[in-house]
C-alpha positions in Angstrom: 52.5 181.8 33.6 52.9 178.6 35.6 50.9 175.6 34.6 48.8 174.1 37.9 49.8 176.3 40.1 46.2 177.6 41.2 45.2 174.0 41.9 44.8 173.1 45.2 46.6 169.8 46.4 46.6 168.3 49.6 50.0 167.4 50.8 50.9 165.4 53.9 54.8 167.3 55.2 55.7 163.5 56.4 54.0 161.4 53.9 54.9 162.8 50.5 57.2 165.3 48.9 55.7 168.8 48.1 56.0 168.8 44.2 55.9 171.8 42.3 55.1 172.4 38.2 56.9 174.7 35.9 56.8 174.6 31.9 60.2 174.6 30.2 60.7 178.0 28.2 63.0 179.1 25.2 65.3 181.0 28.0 65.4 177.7 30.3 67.2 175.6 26.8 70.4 175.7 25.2 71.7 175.3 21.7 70.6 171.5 21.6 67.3 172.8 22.6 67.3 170.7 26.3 67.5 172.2 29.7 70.6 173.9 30.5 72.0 172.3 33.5 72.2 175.5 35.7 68.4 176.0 35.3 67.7 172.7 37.0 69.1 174.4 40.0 66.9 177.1 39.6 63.9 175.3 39.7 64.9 173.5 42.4 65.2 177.1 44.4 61.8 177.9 42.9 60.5 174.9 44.7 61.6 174.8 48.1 60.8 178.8 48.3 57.1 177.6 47.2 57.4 174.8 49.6 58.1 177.4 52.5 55.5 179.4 51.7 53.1 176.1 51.8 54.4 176.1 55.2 53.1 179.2 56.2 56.8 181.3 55.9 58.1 183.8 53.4 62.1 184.4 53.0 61.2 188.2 52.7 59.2 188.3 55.8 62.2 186.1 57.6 64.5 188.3 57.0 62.5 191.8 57.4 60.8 190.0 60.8 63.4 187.8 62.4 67.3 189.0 60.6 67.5 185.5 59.3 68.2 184.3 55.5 68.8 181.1 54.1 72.3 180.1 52.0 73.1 177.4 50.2 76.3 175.2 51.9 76.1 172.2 49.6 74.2 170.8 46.3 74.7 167.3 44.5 72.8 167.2 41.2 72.7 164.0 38.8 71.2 164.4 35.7 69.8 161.5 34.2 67.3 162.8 31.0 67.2 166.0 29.8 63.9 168.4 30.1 62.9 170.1 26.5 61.0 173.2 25.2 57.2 173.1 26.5 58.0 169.9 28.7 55.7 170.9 32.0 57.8 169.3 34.5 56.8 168.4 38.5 59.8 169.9 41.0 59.1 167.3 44.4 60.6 168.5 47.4 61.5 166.6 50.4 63.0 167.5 54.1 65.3 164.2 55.0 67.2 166.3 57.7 66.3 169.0 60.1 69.5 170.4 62.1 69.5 173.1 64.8 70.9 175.7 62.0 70.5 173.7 58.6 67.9 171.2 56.6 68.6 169.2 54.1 65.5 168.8 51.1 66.3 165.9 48.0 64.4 167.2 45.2 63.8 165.3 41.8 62.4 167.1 38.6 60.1 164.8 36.9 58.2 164.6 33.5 55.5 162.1 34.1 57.2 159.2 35.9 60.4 159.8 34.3 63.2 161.4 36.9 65.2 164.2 34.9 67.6 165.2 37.6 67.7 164.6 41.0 69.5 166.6 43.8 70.6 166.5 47.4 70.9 170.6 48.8 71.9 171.4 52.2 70.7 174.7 53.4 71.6 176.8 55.9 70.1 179.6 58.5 72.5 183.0 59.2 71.6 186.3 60.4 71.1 188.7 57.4 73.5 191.1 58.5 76.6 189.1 59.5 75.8 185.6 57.4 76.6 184.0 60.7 75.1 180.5 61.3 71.6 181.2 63.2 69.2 178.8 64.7 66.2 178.0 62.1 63.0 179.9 63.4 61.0 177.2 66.2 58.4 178.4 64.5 59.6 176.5 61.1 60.7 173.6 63.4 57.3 173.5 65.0 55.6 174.2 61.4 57.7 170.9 60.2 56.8 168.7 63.1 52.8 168.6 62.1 51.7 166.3 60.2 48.6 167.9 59.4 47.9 168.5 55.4 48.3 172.0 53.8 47.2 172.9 50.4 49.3 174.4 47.8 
């Protein structure tokens, strides 16, 4: 069960990164008992799927409604502290770029005010048949361009 995740917060898209919380579990640490590295890319994934679902899309309905699917094309990840077992930890997630066929979040995994790992990913749009590069949805560009608040 995810800690917070019932709470409602008020979020502005332009003025502050969506953050998301998940509690660190046995199967998220390795044998020191820390974070494995891969698993901060995970939650990073979580985040930015919540995130589009905070702005009104699901990837399942994407893909079943308009033959689109989102890939991965780049990720840079630092890691600065490591996250341990039972650490609740906020995911933030930010759009910096918005391209015809691609976005680009930063994300940053924090305990309190302390930044664990931070990450730069570029995403891109194909069509879910031939992974081809697709235009993003105008309904996602037009969903981005509000700055009217949501709640999470």
């Amino acid at each position: 069960m995810q800690p917070n995740l019932a709470t409602n917060v008020a979020i502005r898209v332009h003025d502050k990164p969506f953050s998301w919380t998940v509690r660190v579990y046995y199967e998220d640490t390795d044998t020191c008992g820390i974070v494995y590295y891969a698993n901060y890319l995970k939650f990073f994934e979580r985040a930015r799927t919540e995130w589009l679902r905070a702005v009104g899309f699901e990837q399942q309905k994407i893909a079943d409604e308009l033959g689109l699917r989102f890939v991965i094309s780049r990720v840079e990840c630092d890691f600065r502290l490591p996250a341990k077992l039972d650490d609740v930890i906020d995911i933030d997630v930010r759009v910096v770029r918005v391209g015809s066929a691609s976005m680009v979040f930063e994300q940053a995994a924090r305990r309190g005010p302390a930044v664990l790992a931070t990450a730069r990913v570029r995403v891109g749009c194909v069509e879910s048949n031939t992974l081809v590069p697709a235009p993003l949805p105008l309904q996602l560009h037009a969903a981005l361009e509000k700055p009217t608040e949501f709640h999470v």
